[in-house]
C-alpha positions as a printed NumPy array, in Angstrom:
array([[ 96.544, 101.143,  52.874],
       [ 97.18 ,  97.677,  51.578],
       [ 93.348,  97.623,  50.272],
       [ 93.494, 100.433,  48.553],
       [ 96.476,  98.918,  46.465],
       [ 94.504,  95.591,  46.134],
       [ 91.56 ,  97.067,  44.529],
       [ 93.163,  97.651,  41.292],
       [ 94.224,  94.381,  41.301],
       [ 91.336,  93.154,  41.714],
       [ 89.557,  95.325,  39.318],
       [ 92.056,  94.186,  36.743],
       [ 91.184,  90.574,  37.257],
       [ 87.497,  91.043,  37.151],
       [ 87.797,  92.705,  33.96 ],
       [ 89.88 ,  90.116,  32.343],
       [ 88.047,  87.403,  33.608],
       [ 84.766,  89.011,  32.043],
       [ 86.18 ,  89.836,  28.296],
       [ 83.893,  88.835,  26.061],
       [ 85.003,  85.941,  23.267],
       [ 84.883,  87.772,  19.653],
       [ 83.738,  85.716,  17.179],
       [ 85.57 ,  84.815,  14.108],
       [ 84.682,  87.067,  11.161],
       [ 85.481,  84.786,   8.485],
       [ 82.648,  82.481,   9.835],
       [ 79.341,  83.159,   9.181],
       [ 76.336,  80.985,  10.49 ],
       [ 72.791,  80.533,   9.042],
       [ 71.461,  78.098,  10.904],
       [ 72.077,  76.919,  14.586],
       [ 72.044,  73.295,  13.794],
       [ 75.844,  73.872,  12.665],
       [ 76.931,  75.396,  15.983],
       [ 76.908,  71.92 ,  16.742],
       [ 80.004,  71.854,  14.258],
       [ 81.805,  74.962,  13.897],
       [ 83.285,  76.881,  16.671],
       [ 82.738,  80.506,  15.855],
       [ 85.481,  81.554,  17.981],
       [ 88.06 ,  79.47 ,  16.346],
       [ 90.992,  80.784,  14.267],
       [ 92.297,  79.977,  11.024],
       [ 95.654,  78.339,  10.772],
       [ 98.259,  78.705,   7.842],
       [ 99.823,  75.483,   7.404],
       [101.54 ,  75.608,   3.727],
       [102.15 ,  79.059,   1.111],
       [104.112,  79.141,  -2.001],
       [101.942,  75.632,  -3.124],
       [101.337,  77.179,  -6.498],
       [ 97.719,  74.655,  -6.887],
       [ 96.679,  72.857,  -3.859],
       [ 94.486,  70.497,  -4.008],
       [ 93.094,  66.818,  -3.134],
       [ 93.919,  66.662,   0.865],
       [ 93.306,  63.644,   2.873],
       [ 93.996,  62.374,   5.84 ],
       [ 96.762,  59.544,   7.189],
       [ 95.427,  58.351,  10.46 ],
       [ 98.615,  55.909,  10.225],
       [100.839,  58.798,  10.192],
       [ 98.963,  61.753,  12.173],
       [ 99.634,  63.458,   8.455],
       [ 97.628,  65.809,   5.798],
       [ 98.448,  64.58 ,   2.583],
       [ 97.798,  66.589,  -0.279],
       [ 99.119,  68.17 ,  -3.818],
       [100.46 ,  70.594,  -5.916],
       [ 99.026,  70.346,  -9.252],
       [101.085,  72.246, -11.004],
       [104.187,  71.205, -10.273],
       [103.237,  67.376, -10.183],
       [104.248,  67.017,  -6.92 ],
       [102.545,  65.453,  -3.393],
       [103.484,  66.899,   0.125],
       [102.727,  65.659,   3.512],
       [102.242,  67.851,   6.363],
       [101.981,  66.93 ,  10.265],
       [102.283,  68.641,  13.651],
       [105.869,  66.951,  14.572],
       [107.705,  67.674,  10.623],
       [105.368,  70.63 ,   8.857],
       [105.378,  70.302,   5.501],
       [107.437,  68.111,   3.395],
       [107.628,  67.219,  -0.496],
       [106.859,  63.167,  -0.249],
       [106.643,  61.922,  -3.365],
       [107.163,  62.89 ,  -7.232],
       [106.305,  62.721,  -9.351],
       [103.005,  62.699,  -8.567],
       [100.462,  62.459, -11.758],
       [102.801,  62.795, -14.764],
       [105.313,  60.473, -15.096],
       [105.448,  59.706, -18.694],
       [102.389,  56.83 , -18.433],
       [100.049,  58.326, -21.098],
       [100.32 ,  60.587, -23.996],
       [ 99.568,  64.603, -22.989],
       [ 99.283,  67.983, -24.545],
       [101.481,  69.12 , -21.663],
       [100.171,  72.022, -20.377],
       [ 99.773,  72.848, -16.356],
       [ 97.456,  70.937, -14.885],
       [ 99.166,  67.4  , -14.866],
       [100.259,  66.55 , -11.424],
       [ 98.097,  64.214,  -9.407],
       [ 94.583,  65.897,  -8.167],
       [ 92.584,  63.885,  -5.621],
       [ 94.051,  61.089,  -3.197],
       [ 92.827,  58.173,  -1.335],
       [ 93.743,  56.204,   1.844],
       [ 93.174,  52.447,   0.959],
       [ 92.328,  49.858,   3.607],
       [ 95.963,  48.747,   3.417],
       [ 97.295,  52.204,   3.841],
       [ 98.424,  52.461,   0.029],
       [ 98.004,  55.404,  -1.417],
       [ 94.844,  56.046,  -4.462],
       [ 95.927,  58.721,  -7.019],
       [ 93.904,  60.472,  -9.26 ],
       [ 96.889,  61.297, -11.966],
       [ 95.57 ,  63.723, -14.753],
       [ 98.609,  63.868, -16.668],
       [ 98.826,  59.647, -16.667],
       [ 95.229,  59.783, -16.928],
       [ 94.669,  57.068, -14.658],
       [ 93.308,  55.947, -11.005],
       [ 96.862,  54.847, -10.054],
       [ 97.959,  53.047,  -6.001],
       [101.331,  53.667,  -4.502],
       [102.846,  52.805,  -1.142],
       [102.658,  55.507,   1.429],
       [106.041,  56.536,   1.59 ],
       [108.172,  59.061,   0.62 ],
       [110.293,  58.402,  -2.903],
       [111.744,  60.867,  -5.805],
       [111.229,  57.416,  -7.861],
       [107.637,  56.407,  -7.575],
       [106.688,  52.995,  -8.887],
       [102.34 ,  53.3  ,  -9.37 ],
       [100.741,  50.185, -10.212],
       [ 97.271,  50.914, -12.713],
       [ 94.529,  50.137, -11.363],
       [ 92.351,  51.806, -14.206],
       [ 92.857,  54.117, -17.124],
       [ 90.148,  53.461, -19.669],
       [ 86.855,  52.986, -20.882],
       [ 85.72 ,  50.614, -23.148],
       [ 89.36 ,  50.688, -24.23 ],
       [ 89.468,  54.855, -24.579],
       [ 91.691,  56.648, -21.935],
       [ 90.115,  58.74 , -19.581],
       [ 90.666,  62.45 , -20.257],
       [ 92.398,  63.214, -16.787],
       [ 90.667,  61.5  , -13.328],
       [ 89.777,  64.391, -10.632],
       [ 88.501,  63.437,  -7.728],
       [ 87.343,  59.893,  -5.968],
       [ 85.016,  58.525,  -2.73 ],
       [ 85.226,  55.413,  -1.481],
       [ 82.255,  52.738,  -0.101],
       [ 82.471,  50.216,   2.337],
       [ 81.568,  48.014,  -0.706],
       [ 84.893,  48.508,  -2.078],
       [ 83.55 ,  50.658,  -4.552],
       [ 85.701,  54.005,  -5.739],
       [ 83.298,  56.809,  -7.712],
       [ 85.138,  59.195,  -9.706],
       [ 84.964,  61.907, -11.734],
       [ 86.638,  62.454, -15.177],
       [ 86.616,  65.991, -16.425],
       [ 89.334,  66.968, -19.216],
       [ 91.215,  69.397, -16.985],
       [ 94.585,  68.061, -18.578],
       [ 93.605,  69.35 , -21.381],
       [ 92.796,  73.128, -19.776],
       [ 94.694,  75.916, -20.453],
       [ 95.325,  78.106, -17.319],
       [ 96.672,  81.047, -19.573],
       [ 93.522,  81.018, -21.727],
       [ 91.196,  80.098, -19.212],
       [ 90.255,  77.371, -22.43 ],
       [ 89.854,  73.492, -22.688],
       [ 92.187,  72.229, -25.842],
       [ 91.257,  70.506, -28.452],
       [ 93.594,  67.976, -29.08 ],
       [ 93.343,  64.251, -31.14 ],
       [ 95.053,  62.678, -27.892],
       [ 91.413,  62.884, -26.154],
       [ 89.387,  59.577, -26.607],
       [ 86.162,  60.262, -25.095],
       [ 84.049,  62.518, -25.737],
       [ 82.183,  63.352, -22.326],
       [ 82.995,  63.987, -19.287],
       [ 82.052,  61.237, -17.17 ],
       [ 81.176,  60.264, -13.522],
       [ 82.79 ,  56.265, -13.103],
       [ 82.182,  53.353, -10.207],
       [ 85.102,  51.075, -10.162],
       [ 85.339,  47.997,  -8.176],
       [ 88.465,  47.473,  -6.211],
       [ 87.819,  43.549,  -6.161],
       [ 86.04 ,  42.746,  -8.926],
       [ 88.148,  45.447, -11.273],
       [ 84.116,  45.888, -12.885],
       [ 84.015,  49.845, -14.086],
       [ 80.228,  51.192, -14.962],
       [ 79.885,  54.495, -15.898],
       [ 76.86 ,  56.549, -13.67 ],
       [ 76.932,  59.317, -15.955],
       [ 77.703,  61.437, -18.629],
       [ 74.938,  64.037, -18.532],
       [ 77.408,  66.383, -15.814],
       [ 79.549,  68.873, -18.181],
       [ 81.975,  69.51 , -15.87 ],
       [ 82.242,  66.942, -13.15 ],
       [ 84.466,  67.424, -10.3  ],
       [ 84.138,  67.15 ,  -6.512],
       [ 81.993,  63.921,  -5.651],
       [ 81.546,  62.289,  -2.123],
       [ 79.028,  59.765,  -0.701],
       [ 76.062,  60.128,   1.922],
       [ 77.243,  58.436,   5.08 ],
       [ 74.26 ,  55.975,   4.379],
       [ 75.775,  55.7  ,   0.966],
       [ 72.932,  56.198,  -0.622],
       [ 73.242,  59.023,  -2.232],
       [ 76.256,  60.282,  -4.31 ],
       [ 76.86 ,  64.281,  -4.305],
       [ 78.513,  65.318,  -7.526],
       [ 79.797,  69.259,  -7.72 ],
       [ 79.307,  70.947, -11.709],
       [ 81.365,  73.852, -12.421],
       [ 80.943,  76.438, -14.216],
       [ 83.356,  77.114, -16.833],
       [ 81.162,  75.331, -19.643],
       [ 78.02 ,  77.153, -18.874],
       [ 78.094,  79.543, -16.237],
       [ 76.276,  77.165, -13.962],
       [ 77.446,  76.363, -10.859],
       [ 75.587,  73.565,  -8.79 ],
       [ 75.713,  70.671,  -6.393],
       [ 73.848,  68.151,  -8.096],
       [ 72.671,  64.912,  -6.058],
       [ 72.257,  61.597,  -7.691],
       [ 70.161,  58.393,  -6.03 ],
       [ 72.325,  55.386,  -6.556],
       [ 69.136,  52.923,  -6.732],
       [ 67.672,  54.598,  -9.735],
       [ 70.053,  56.864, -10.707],
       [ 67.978,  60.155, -10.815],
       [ 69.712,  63.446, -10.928],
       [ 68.688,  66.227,  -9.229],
       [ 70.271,  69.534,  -8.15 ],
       [ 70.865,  69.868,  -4.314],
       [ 71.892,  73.178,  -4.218],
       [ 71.77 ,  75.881,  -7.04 ],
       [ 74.648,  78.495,  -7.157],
       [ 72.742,  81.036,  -8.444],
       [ 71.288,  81.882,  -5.51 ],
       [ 74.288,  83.09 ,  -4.048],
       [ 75.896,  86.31 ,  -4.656],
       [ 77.352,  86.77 ,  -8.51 ],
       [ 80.21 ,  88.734,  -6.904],
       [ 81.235,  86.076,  -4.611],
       [ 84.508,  84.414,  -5.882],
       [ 85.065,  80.687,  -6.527],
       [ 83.533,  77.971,  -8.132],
       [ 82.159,  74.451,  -7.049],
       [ 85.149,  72.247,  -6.46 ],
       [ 86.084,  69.743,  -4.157],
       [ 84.129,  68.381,  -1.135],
       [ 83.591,  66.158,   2.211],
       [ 80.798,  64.724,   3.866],
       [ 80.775,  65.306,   7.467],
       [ 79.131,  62.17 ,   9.876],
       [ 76.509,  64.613,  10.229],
       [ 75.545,  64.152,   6.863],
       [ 76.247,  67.853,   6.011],
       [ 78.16 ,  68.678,   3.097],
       [ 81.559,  71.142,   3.446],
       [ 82.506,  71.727,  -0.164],
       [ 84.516,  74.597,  -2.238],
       [ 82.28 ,  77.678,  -3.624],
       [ 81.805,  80.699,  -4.454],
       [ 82.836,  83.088,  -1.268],
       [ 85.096,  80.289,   0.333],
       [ 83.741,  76.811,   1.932],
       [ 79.888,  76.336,   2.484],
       [ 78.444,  73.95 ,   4.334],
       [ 75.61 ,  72.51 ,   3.074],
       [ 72.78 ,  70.303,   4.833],
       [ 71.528,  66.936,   3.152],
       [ 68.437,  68.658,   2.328],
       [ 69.875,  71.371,   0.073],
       [ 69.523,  74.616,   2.846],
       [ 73.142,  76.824,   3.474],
       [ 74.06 ,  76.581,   6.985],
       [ 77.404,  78.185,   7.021],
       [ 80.491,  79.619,   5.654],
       [ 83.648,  79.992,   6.286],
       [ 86.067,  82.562,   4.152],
       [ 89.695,  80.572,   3.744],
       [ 89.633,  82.818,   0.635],
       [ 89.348,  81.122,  -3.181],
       [ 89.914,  77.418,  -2.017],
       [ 89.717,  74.154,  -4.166],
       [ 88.875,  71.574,  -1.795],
       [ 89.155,  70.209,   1.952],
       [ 89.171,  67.231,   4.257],
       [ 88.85 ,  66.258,   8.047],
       [ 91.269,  64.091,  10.204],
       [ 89.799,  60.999,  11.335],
       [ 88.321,  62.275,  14.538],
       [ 86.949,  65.432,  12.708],
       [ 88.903,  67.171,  15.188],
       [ 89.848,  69.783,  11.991],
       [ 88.513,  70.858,   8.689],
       [ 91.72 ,  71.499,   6.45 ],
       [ 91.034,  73.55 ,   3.233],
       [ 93.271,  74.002,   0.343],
       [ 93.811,  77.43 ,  -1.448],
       [ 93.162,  78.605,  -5.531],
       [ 95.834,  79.635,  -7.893],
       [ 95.905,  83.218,  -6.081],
       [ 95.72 ,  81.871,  -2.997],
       [ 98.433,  79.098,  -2.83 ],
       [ 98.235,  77.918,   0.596],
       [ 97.173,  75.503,   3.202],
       [ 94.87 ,  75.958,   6.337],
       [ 93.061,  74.479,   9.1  ],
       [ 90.433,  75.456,  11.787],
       [ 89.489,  73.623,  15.065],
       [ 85.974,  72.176,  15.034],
       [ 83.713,  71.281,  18.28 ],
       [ 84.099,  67.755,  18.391],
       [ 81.215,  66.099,  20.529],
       [ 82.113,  62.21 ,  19.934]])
């Protein structure tokens, strides 16, 4: 008798020990190369809502910490396993510095880990590249490390990428002078330059060059890990083009890595923020959620956070953290395979 009441027993176990994993539907693959990377079977995680614009996340390997922004309401948060999220410093990117036409988008965008832990600040409301200590203060004291060109303010720094040269590249589109109700850039007599440009500045040296002003609408910019090559996304608010264009820092050749067109028109989101993995692959903001992009242009993946604006890894690229659009005001991370 006793076997016949073991057999469902062990029926049961067989069965659960023979479920099947079921893949992640927000993660599509397009080439196996990236299974290398992304765990299809991983889950999203919601680590922030109610941030009304996130944007410019980095990671603190001093503190275990995301930092990262709302630019809307000019203020920088810090997230971690231990704490979850807390406001940690603002004002972030509007504190009075520089003349504005004070509309929304004025808080601090993208951000920066120095080598001596100090935070880098892309402020579009100071328009400046600004440093601040890492820690948390209601009264922030930034020190300028650069807000012009050829003596004319920048229209609003965006986002930044660092070289072991001690170089930082930026990019300075006018998006403190956008109009989220309109959907419009402003006109105003308080912008000096008349481009948007793509900068090097030289931590050491304090030398700023200018790479570029042939981009309309530069925004999310990282380096090649051989540093080689400097990835630049274009938006397409100006034009209607959406690209990631590529440029070669010894002669300073643009070309377009990959073209948004050839993705669907329906898909939502625009070319925003983005990382370069060690791989060399590119994760970056687009249309239908985060792509993942190889060095030589092809689409190897995508994963649907939902409209997102940019994303980062921790230093062991343990996680890819992504944050949301406007309409979709939150934080998230996913696990990655990790094969170091």
């Amino acid at each position: 008798m006793r076997y016949l009441f073991a057999l469902p027993f062990f029926l049961f176990c067989f069965s659960c020990s023979n479920t099947e994993k079921i893949a992640n539907p927000n993660i599509e693959t397009y080439d196996d190369s990236i299974l290398d990377i992304i765990d299809i079977y991983s889950e999203i995680e919601q680590l922030a809502d109610s941030i009304s614009l996130p944007e410019g996340p980095v990671w603190d390997k001093a503190s275990n910490s995301l930092l990262f922004v709302d630019v809307m309401n000019n203020k920088l948060f810090r997230w971690n396993e231990e704490e979850g999220t807390n406001l940690f410093i603002s004002p972030s990117g509007n504190t009075g510095y520089a003349p504005n036409v004070n509309l929304g988008l004025l808080g601090a965008n993208g951000l920066m880990i120095d080598g001596n832990g100090d935070i880098i600040v892309c402020q579009h409301g100071d328009r400046r590249i600004a440093k601040i200590e890492n820690a948390s203060t209601s009264s922030p004291n930034f020190t300028t490390l650069i807000d012009n060109y050829e003596g004319k303010r920048f229209n609003s720094p965006n986002d930044l990428t660092y070289s072991s040269a001690g170089d930082i590249y930026f990019t300075d589109p006018a998006f403190g002078f956008f109009n989220l109700e309109t959907f419009q850039f402003v006109e105003s007599e308080l912008r000096d330059l008349d481009f948007n440009g793509v900068f090097k500045y030289n931590l050491e040296s304090s030398q700023l060059s200018l790479i570029t002003d042939q981009i309309d609408l530069p925004n999310g910019i990282a380096l090649s890990p051989d540093e080689k090559t400097l990835y630049v996304n274009k938006m397409a608010v100006i034009d209607g083009s959406r690209k990631i264009l590529k440029i070669n820092l010894e002669n300073m050749e643009i070309s377009t890595l990959f073209d948004g067109a050839n993705l669907p028109q329906e898909d939502e989101g625009n070319f925003d923020g983005m990382k370069v993995h060690s791989s060399g692959n590119i994760f970056t903001s687009g249309p239908g959620g985060l792509l993942i992009i190889s060095p030589s242009g092809e689409l190897l993946g995508k994963i649907d956070f939902g409209p997102i604006t940019n994303c980062a890894f921790d230093d062991k690229e343990e996680y890819l953290y992504a944050t949301g659009f406007v309409n979709n005001p939150k934080v998230y991370r996913i696990k990655l395979k990790n094969n170091s």
